[in-house]
PDBQT receptor file of N, H, CA, C and O in Angstrom, charges set to zero:
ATOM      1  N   UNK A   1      17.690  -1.273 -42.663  1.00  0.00    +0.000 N 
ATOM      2  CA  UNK A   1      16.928  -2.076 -43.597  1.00  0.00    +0.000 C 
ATOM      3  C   UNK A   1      17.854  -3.013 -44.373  1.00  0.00    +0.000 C 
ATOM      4  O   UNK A   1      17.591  -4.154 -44.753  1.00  0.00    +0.000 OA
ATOM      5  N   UNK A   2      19.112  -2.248 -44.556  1.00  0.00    +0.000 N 
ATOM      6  H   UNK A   2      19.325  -1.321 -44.247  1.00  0.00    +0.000 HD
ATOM      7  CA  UNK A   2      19.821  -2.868 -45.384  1.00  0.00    +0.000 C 
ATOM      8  C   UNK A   2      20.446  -4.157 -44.507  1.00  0.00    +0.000 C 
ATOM      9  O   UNK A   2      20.875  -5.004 -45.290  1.00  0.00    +0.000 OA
ATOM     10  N   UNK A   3      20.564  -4.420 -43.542  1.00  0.00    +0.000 N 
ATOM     11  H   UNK A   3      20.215  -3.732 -42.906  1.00  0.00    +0.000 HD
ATOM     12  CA  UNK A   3      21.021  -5.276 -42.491  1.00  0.00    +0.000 C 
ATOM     13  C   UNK A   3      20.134  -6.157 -42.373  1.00  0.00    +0.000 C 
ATOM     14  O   UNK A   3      20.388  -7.354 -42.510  1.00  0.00    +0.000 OA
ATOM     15  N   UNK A   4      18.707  -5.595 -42.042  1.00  0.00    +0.000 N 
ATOM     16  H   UNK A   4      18.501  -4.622 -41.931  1.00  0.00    +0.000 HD
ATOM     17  CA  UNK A   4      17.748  -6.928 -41.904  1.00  0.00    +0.000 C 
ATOM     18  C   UNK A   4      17.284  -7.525 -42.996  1.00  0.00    +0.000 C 
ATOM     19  O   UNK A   4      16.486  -8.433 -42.765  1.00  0.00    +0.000 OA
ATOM     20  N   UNK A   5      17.606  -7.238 -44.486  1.00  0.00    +0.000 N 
ATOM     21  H   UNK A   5      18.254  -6.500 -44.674  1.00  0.00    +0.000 HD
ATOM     22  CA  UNK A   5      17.588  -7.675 -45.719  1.00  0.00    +0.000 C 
ATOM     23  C   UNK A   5      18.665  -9.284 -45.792  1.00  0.00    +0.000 C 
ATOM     24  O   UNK A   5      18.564 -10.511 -45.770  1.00  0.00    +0.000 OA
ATOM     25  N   UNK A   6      19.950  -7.863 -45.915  1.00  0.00    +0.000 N 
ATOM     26  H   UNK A   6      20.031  -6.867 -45.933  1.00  0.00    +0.000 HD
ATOM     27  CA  UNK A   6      20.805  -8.842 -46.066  1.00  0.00    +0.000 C 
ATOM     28  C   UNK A   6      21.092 -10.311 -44.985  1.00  0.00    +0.000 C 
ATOM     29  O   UNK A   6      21.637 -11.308 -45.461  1.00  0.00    +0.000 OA
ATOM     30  N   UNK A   7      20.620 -10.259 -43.434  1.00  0.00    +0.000 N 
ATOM     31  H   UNK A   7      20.177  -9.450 -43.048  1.00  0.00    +0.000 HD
ATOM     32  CA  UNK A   7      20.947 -10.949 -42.560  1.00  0.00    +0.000 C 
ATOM     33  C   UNK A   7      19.658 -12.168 -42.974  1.00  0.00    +0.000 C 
ATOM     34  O   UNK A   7      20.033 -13.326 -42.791  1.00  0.00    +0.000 OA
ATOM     35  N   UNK A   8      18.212 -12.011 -43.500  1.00  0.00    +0.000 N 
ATOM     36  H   UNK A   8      17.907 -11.070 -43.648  1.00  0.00    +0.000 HD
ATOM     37  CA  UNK A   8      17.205 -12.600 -43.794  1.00  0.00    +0.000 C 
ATOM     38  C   UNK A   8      18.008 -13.635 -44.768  1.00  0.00    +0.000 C 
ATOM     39  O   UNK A   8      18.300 -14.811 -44.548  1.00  0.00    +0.000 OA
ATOM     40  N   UNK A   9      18.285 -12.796 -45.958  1.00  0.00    +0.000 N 
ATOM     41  H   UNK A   9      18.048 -11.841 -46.137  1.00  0.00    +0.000 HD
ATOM     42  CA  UNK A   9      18.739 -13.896 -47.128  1.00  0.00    +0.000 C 
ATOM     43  C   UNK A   9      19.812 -14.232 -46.851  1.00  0.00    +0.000 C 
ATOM     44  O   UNK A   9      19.619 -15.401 -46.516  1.00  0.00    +0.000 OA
ATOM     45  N   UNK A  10      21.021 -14.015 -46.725  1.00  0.00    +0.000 N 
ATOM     46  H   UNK A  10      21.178 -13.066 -46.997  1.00  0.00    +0.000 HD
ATOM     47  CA  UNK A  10      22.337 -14.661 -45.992  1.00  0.00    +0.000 C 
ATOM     48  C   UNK A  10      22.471 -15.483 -45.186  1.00  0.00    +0.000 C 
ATOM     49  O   UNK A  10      23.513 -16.139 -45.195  1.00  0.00    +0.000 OA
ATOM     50  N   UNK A  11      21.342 -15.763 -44.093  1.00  0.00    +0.000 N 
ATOM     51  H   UNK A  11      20.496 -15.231 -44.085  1.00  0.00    +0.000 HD
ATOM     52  CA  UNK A  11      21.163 -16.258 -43.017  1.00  0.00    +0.000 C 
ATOM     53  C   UNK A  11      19.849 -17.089 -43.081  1.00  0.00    +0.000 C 
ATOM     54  O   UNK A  11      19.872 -18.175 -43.660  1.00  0.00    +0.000 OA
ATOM     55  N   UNK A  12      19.047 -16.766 -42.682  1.00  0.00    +0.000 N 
ATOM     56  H   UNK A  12      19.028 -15.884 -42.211  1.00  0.00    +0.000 HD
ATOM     57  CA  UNK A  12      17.723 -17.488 -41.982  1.00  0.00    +0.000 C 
ATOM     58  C   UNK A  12      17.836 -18.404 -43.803  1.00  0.00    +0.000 C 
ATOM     59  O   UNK A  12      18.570 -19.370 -44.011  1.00  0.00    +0.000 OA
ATOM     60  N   UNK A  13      17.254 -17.995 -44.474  1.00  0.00    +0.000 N 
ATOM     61  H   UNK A  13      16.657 -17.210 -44.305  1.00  0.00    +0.000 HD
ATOM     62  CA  UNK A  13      17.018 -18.654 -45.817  1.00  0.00    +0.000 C 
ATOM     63  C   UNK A  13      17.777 -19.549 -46.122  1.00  0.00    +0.000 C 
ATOM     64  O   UNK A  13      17.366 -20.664 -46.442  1.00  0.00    +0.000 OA
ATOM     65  N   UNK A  14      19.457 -19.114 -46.066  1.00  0.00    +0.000 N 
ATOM     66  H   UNK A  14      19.791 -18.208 -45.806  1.00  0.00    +0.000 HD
ATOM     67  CA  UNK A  14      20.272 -20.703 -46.433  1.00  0.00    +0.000 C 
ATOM     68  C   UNK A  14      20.325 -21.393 -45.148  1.00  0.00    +0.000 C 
ATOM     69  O   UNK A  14      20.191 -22.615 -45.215  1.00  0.00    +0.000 OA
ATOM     70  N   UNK A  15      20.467 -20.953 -44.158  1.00  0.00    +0.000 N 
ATOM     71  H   UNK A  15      20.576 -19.960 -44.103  1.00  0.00    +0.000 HD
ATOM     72  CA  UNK A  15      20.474 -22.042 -42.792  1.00  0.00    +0.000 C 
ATOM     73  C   UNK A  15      19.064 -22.755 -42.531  1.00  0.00    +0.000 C 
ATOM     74  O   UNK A  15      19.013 -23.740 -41.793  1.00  0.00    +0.000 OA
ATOM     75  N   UNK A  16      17.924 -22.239 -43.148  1.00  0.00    +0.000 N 
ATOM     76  H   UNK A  16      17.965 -21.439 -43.747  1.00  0.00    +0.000 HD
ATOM     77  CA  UNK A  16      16.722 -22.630 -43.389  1.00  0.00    +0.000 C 
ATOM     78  C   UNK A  16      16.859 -24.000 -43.645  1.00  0.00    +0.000 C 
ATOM     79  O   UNK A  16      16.460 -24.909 -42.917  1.00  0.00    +0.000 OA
ATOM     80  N   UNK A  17      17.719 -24.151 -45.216  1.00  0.00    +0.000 N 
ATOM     81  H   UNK A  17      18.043 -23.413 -45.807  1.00  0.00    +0.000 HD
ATOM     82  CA  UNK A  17      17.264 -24.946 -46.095  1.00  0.00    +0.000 C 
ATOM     83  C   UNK A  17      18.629 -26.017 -45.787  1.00  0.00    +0.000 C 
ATOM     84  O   UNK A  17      18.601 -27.205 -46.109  1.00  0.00    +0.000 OA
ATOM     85  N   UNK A  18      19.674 -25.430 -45.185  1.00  0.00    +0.000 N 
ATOM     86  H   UNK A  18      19.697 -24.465 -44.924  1.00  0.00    +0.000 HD
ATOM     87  CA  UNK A  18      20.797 -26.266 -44.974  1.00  0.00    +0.000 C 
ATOM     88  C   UNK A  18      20.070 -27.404 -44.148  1.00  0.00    +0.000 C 
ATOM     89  O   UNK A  18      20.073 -28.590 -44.478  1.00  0.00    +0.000 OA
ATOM     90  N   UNK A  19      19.350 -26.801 -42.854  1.00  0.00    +0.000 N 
ATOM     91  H   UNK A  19      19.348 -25.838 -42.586  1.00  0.00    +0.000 HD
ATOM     92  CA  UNK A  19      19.267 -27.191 -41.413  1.00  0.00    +0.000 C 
ATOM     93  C   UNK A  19      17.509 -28.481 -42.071  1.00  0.00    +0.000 C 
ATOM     94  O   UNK A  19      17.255 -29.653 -42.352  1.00  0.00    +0.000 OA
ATOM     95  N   UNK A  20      16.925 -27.285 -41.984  1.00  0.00    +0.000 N 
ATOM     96  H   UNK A  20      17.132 -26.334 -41.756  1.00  0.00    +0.000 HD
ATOM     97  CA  UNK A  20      15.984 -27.751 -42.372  1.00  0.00    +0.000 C 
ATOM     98  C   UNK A  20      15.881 -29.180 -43.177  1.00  0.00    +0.000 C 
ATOM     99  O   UNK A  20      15.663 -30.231 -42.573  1.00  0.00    +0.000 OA
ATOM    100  N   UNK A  21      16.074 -29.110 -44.701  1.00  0.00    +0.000 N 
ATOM    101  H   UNK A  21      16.251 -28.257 -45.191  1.00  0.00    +0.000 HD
ATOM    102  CA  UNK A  21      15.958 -29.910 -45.775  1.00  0.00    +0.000 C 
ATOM    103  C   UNK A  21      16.968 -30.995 -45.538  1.00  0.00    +0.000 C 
ATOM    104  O   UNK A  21      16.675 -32.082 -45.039  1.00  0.00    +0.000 OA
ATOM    105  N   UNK A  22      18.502 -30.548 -46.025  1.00  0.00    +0.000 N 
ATOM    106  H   UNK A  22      18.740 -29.666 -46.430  1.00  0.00    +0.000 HD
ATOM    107  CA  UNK A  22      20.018 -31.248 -46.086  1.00  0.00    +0.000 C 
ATOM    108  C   UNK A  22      19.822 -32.169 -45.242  1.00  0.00    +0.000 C 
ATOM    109  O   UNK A  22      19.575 -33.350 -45.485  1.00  0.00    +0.000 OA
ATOM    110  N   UNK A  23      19.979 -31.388 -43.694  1.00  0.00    +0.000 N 
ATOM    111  H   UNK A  23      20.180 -30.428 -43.497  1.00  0.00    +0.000 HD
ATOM    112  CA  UNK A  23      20.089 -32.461 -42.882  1.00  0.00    +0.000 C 
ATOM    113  C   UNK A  23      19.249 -33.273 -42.109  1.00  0.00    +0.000 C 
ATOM    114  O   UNK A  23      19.650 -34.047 -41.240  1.00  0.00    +0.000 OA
ATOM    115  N   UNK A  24      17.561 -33.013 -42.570  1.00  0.00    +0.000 N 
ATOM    116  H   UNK A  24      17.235 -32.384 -43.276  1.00  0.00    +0.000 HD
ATOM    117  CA  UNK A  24      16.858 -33.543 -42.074  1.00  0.00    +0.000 C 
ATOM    118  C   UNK A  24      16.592 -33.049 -40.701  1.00  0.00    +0.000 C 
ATOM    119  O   UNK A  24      16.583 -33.918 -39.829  1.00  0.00    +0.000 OA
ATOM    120  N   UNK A  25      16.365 -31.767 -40.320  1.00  0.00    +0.000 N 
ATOM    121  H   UNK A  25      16.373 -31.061 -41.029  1.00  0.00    +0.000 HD
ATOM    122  CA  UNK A  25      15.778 -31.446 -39.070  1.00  0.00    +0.000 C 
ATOM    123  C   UNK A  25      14.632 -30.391 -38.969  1.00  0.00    +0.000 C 
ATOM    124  O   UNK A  25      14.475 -29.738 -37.937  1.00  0.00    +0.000 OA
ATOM    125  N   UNK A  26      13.843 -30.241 -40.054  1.00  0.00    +0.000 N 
ATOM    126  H   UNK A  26      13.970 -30.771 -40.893  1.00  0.00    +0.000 HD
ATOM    127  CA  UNK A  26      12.566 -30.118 -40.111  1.00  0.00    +0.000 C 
ATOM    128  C   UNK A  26      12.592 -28.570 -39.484  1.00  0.00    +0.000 C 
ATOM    129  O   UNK A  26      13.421 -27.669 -39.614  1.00  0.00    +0.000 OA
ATOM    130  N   UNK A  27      11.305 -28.646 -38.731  1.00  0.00    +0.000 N 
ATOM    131  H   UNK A  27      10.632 -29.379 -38.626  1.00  0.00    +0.000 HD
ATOM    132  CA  UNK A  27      11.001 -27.087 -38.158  1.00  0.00    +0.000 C 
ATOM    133  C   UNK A  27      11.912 -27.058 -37.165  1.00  0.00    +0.000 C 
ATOM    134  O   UNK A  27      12.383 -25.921 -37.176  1.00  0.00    +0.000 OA
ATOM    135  N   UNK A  28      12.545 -27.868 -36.086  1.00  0.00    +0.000 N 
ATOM    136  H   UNK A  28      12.162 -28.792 -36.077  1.00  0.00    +0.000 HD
ATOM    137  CA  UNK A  28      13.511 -27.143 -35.243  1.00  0.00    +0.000 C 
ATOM    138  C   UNK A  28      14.595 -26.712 -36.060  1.00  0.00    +0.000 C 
ATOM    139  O   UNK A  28      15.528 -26.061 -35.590  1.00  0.00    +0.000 OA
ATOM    140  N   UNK A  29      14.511 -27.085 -37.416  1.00  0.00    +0.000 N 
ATOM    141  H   UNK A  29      13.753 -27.614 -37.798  1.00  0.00    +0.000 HD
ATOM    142  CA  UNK A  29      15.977 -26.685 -37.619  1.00  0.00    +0.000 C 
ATOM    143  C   UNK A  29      15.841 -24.937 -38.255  1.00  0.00    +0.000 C 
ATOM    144  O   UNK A  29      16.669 -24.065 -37.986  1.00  0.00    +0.000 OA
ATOM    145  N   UNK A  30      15.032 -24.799 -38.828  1.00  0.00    +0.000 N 
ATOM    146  H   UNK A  30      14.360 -25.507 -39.047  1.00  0.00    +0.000 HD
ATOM    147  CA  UNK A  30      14.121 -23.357 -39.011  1.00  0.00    +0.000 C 
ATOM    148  C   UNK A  30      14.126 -22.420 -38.028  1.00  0.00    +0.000 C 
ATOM    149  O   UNK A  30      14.271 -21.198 -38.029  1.00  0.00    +0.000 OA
ATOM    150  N   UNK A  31      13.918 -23.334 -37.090  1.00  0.00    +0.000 N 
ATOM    151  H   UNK A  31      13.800 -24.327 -37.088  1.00  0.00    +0.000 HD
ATOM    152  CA  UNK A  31      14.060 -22.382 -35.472  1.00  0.00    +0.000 C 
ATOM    153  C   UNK A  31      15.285 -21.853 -35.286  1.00  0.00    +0.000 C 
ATOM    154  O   UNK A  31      15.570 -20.672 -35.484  1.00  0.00    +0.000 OA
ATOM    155  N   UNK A  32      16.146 -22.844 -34.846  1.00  0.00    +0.000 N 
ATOM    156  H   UNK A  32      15.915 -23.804 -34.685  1.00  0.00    +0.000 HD
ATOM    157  CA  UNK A  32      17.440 -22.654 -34.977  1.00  0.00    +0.000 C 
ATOM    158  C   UNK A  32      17.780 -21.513 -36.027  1.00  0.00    +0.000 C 
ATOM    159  O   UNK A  32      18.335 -20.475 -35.665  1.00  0.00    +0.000 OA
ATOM    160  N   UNK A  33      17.447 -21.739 -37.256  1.00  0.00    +0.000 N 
ATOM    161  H   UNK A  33      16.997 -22.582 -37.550  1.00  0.00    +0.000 HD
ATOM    162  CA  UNK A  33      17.948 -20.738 -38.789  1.00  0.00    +0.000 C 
ATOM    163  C   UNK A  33      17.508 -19.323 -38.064  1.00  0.00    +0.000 C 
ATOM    164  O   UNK A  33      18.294 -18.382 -38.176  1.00  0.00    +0.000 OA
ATOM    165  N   UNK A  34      16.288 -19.135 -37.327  1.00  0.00    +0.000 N 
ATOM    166  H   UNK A  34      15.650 -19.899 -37.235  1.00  0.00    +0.000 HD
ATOM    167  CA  UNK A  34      15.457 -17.683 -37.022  1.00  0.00    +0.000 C 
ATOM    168  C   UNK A  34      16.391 -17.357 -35.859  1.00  0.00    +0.000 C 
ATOM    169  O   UNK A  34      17.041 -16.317 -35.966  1.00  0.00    +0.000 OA
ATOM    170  N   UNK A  35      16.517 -17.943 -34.994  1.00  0.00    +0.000 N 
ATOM    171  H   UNK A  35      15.989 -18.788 -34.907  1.00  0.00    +0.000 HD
ATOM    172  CA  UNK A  35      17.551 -17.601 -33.965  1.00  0.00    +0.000 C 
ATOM    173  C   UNK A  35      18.915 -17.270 -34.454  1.00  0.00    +0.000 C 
ATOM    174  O   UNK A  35      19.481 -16.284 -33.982  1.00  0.00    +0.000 OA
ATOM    175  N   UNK A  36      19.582 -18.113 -35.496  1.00  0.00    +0.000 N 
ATOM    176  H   UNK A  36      19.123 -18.914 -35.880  1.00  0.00    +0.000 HD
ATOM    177  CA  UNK A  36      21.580 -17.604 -35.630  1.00  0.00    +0.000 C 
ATOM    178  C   UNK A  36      20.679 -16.378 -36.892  1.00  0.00    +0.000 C 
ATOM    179  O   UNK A  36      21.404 -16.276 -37.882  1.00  0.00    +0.000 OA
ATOM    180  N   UNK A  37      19.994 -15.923 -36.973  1.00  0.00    +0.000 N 
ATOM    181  H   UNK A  37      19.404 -16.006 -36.170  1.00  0.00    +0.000 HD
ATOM    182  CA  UNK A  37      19.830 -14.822 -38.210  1.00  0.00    +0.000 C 
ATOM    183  C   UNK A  37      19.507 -13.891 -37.129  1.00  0.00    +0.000 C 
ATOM    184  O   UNK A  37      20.248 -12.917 -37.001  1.00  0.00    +0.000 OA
ATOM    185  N   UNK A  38      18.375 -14.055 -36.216  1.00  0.00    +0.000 N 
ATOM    186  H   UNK A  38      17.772 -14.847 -36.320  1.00  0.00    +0.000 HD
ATOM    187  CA  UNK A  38      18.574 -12.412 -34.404  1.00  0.00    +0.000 C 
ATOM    188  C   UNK A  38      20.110 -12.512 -34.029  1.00  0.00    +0.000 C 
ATOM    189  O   UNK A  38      20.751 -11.462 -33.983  1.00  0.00    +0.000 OA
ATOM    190  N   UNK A  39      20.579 -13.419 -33.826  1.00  0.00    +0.000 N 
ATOM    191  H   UNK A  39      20.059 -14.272 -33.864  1.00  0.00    +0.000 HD
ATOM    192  CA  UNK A  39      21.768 -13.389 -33.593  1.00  0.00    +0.000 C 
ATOM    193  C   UNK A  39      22.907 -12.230 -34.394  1.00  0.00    +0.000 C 
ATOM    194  O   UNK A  39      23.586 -11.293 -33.973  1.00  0.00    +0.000 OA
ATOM    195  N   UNK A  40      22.705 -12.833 -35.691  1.00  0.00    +0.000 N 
ATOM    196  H   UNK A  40      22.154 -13.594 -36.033  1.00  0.00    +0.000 HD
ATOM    197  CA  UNK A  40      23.864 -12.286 -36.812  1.00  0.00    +0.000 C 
ATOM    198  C   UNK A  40      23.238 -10.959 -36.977  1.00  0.00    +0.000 C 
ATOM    199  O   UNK A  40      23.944 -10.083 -37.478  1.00  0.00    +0.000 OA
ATOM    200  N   UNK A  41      22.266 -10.725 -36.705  1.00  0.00    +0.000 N 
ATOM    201  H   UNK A  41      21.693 -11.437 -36.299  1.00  0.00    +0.000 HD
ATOM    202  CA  UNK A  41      21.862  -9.351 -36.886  1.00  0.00    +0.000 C 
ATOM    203  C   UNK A  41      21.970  -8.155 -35.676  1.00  0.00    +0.000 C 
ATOM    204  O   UNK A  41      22.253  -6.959 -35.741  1.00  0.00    +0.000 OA
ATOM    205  N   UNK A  42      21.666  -8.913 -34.718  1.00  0.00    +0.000 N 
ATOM    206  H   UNK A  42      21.437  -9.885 -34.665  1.00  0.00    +0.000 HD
ATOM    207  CA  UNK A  42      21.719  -8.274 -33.312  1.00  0.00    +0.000 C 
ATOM    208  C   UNK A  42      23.281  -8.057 -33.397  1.00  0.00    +0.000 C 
ATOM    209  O   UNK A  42      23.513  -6.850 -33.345  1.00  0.00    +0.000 OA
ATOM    210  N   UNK A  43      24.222  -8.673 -33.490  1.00  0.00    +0.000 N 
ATOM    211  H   UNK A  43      24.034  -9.654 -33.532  1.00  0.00    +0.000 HD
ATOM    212  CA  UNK A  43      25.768  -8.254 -33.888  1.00  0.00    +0.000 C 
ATOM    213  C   UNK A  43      25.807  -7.115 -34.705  1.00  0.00    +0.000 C 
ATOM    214  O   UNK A  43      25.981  -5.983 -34.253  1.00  0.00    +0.000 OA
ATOM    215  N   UNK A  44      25.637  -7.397 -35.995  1.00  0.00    +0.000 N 
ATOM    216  H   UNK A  44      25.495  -8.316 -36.362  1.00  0.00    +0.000 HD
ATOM    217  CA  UNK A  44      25.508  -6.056 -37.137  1.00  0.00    +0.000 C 
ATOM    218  C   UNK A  44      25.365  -4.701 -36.625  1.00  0.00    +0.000 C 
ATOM    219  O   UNK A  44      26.067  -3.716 -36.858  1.00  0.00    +0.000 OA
ATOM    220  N   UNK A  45      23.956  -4.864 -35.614  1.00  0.00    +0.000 N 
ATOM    221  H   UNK A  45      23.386  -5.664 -35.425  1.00  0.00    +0.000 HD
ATOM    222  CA  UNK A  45      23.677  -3.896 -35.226  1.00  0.00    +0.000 C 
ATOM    223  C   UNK A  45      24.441  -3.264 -34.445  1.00  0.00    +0.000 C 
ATOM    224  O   UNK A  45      24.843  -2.101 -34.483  1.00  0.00    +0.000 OA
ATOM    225  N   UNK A  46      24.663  -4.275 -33.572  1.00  0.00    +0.000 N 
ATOM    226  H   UNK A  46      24.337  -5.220 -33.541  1.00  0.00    +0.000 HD
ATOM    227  CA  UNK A  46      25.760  -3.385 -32.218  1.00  0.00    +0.000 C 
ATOM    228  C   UNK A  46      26.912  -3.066 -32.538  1.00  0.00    +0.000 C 
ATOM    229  O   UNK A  46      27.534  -2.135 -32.027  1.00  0.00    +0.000 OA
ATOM    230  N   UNK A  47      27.311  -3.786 -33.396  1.00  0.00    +0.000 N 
ATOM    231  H   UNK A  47      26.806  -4.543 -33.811  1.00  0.00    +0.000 HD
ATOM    232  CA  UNK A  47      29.131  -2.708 -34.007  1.00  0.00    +0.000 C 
ATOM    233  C   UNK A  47      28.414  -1.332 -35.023  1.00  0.00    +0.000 C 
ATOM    234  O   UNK A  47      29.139  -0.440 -35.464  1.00  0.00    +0.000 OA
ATOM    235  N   UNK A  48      27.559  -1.354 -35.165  1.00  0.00    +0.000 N 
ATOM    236  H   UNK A  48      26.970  -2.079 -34.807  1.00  0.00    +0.000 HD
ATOM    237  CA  UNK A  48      27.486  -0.068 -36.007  1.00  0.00    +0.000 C 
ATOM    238  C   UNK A  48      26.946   1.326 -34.520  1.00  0.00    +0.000 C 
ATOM    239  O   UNK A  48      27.203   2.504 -34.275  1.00  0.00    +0.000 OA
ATOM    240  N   UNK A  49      26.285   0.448 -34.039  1.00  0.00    +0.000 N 
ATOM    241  H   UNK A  49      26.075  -0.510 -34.238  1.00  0.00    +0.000 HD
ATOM    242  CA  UNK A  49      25.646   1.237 -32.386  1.00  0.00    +0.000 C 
ATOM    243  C   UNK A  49      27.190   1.782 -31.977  1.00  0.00    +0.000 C 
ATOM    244  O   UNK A  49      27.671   2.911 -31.873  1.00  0.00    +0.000 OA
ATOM    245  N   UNK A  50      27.617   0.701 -31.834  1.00  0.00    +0.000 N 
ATOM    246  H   UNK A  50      27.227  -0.216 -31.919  1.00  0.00    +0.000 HD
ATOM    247  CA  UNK A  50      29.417   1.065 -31.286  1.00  0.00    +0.000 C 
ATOM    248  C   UNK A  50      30.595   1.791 -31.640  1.00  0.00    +0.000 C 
ATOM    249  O   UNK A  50      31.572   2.253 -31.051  1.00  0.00    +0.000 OA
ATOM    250  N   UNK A  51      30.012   1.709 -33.209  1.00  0.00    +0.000 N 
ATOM    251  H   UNK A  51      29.218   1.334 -33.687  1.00  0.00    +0.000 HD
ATOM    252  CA  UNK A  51      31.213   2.591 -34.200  1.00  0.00    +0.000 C 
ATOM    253  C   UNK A  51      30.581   4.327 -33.946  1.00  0.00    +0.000 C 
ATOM    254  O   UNK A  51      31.182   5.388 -34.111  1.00  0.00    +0.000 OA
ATOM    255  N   UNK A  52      29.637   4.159 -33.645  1.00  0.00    +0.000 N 
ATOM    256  H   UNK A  52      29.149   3.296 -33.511  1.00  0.00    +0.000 HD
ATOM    257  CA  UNK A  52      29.050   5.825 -33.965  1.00  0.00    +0.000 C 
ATOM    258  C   UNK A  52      28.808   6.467 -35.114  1.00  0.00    +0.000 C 
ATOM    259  O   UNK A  52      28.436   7.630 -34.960  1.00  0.00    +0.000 OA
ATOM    260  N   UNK A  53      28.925   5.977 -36.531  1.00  0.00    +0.000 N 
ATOM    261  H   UNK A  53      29.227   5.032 -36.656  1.00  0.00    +0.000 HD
ATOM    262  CA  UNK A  53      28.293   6.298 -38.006  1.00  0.00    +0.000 C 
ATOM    263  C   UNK A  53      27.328   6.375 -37.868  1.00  0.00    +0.000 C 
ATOM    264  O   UNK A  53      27.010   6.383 -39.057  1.00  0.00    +0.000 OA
ATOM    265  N   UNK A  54      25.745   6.510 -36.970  1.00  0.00    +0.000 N 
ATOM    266  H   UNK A  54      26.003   6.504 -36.004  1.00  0.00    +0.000 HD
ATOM    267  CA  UNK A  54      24.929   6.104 -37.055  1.00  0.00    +0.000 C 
ATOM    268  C   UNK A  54      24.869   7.807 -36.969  1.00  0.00    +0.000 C 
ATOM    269  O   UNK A  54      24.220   8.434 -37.805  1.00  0.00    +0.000 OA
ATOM    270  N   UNK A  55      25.684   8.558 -35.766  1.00  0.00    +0.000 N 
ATOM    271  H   UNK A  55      26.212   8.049 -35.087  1.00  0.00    +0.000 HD
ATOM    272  CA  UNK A  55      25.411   9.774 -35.577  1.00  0.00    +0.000 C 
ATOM    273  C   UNK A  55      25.510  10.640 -36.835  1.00  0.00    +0.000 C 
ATOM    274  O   UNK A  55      24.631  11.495 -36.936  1.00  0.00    +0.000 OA
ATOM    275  N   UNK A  56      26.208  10.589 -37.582  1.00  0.00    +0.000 N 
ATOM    276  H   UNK A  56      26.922   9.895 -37.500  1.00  0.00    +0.000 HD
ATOM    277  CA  UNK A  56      26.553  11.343 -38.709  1.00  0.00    +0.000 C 
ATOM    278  C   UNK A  56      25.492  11.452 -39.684  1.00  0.00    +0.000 C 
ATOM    279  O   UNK A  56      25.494  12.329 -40.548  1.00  0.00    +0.000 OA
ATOM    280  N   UNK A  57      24.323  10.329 -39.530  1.00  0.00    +0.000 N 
ATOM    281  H   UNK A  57      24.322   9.617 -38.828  1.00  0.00    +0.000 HD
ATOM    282  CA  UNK A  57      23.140  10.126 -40.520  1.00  0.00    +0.000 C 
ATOM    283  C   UNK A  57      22.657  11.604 -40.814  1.00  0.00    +0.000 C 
ATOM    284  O   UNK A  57      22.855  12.242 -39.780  1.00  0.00    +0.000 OA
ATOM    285  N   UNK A  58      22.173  12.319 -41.671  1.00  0.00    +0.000 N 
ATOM    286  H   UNK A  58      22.013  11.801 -42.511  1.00  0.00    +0.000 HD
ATOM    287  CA  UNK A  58      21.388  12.887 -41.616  1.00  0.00    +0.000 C 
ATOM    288  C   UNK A  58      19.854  12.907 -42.154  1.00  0.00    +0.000 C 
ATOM    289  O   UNK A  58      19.885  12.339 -43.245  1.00  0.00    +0.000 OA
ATOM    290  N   UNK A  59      18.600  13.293 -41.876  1.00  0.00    +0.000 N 
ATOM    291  H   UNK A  59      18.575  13.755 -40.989  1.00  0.00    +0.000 HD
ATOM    292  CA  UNK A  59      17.506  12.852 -42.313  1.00  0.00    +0.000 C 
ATOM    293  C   UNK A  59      17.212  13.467 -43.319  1.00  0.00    +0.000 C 
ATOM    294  O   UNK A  59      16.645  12.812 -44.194  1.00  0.00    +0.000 OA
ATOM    295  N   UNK A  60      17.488  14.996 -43.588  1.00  0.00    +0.000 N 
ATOM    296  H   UNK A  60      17.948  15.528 -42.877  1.00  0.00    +0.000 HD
ATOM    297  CA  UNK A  60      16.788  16.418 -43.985  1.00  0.00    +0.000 C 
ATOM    298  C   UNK A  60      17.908  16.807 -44.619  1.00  0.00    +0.000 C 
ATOM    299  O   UNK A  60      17.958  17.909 -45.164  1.00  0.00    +0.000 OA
TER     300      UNK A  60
């Protein structure tokens, strides 16, 4: 949760408004912002998949 939080506002939101607004590229540039934020997140995910901390979680 804490990953797809932080990757939303870090990512999609300022590349949103960089892409979007700044430079004048409207909804593809939004697109673009939603894609490098699956991106930056799909990373996040897989080094933590990779590190193995995930095993140590406990629920209970």
């Amino acid at each position: 949760m804490v990953v797809s939080v932080a990757s939303t506002l870090g990512c999609r939101l300022v590349l949103s408004y960089l892409l979007g607004l700044a430079l004048h590229m409207g909804v593809i540039g939004i697109a673009f912002a939603m894609a490098a934020d699956w991106t930056v997140r799909a990373a996040m995910l897989l080094a933590r998949q990779k590190s193995g901390k995930w095993k140590q979680f406990k629920v209970i």
